[in-house]
N, C-alpha and C positions, 0 to 999 in steps of 0.2 A: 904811171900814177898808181896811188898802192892799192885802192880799190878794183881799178878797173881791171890792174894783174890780178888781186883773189880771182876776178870771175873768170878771168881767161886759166888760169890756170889751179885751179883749188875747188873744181864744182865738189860739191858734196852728194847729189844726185843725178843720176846719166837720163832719162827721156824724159826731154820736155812736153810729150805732149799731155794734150787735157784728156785723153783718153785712158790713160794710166802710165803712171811711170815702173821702169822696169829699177833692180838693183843695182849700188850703186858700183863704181869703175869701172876699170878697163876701158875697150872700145866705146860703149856708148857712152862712157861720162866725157870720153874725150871732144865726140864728137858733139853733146850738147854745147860744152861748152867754148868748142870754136864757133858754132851754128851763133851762140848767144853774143859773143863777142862782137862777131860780124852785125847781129841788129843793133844793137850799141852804135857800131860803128855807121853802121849805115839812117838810121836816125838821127842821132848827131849831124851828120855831113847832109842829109837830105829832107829829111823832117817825116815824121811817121805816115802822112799821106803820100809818100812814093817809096814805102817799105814794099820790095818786090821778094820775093819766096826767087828767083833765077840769079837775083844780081847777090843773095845772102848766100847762097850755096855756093857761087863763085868765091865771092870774100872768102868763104872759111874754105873752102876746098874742099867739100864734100859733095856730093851725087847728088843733083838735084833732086832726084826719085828718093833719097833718103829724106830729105828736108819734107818734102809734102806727105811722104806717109806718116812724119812722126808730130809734122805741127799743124800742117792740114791747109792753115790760111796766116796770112800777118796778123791776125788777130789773135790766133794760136799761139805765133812766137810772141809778140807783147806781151800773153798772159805770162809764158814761162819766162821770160825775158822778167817780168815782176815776182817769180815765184825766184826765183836766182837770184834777186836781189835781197829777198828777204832771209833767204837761206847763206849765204854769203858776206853779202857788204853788208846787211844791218841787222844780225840774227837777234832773237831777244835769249838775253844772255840770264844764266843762273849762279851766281856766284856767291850765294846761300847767306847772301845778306841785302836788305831792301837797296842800300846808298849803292852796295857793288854795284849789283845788278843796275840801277841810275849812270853809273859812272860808266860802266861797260858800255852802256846802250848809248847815252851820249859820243863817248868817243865814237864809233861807228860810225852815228847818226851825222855829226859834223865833217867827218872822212870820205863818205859818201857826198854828201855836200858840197865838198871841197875837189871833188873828182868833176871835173869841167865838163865831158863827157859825158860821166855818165848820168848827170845831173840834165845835160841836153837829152839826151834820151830818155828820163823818166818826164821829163815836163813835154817833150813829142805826146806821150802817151796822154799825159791830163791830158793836154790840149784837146785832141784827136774826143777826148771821151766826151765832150761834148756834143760832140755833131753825128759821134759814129756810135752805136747802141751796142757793136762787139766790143771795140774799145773799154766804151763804158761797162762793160759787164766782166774786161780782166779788171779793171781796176778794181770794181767793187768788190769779186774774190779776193787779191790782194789784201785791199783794207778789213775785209770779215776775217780772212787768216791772220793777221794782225793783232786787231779786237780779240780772238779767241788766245791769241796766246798771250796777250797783256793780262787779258783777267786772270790769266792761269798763273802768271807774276805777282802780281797784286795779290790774291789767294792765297800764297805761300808767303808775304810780307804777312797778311793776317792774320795766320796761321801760328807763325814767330812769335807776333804781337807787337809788330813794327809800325802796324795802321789801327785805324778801329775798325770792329767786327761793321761787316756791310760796306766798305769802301768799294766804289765801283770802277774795277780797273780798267774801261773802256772808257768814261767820263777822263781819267787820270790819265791816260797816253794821248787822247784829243788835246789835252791840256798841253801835255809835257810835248806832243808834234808841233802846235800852233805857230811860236813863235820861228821855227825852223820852215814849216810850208809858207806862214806867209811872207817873209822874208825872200826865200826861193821862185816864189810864185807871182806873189802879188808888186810888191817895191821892187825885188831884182837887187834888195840887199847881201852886203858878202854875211856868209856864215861864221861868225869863226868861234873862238875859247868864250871871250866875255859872254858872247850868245850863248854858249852850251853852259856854263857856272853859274848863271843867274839863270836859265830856264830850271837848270836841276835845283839849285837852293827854293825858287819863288813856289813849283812845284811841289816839293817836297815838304816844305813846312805846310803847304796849305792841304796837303793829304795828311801829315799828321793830326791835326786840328780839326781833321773832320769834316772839310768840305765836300769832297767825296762819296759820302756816306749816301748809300741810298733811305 
């Protein structure tokens, strides 16, 4: 699947942990990202409450003594396991115009979606952040690094003059998410093109026009 390859094999940054990450390839980029793969994999096939730090080290083939110094706990790999994806399969793209940048991020957005996999392993983690406060507190990084780089999108759409002055571009990616999470989450409907064409059009006009606006 063509997502789930980026993450196995295209990381952009080598250590996952939340203690700090080091520069990016060579050995430890390799090493994230088999470590990450394996939680993928291991999620998918078992569900985030039997994510074990011994059986993830086996899957990728690395030294169990390396998996715990660099992510510490399962809650560790989730978070980076979310920062991989965001860096990776749904990166927020600049392509020095408001529609690219829409069109960029949709494609992604729907590719990730459509990766069976990995889509099992990001809904382990929802689930999981309900009941478990480590859980809940990768996600909520995730979604804050998210928000801050949508605004920073948005920003440069107004900047242009592509939105109006005061558009708020965390209101506008809750927006532009919506129909794709509940869909994923809630119905258990499939994602596919019509979903991605009409969330970008119904979005987009409705940020031109000012809805937006704080």
């Amino acid at each position: 699947m063509e997502q789930q390859s980026r993450l196995r094999e295209e990381p952009s940054a080598p250590d996952g942990s939340a203690k700090g990450r080091a520069r990016p390839g060579g050995r430890t980029a390799r090493v994230r990202a088999a470590v990450l793969a394996a939680v993928i994999d291991e999620i998918a096939e078992n569900g985030y409450a039997a994510l074990n730090m011994d059986r993830v080290a086996a899957r990728a083939g690395v030294g169990r003594t390396t998996v715990y110094r660099r992510w510490g706990t399962p809650e560790g790999l989730a978070a980076d396991l979310l920062a991989l994806i965001g860096e990776e399969a749904m990166p927020m793209p600049d392509t020095g115009s408001l529609e690219g940048d829409l069109r960029a991020f949709a494609a992604t957005t729907l590719a990730a979606h459509q990766d069976e996999r990995l889509q099992a392993a990001i809904q382990g983690v929802i689930s999981a952040a309900s009941r478990e406060p480590a859980a809940g507190n990768a996600l909520q990084t995730f979604y804050n690094d998210r928000n801050r780089e949508a605004a920073a999108l948005i920003d440069r759409a107004v900047t242009r003059g592509e939105l109006p002055p005061g558009t708020d571009g965390v209101e506008f990616f809750r927006m532009f998410a919506a129909p794709f999470c509940y869909r994923a989450t809630i119905t258990r409907e499939p994602v596919d093109e019509g979903v991605a064409e009409r969330t970008l059009a119904m979005v987009l006009a409705a940020a031109r026009a000012g809805v937006f606006v704080r």
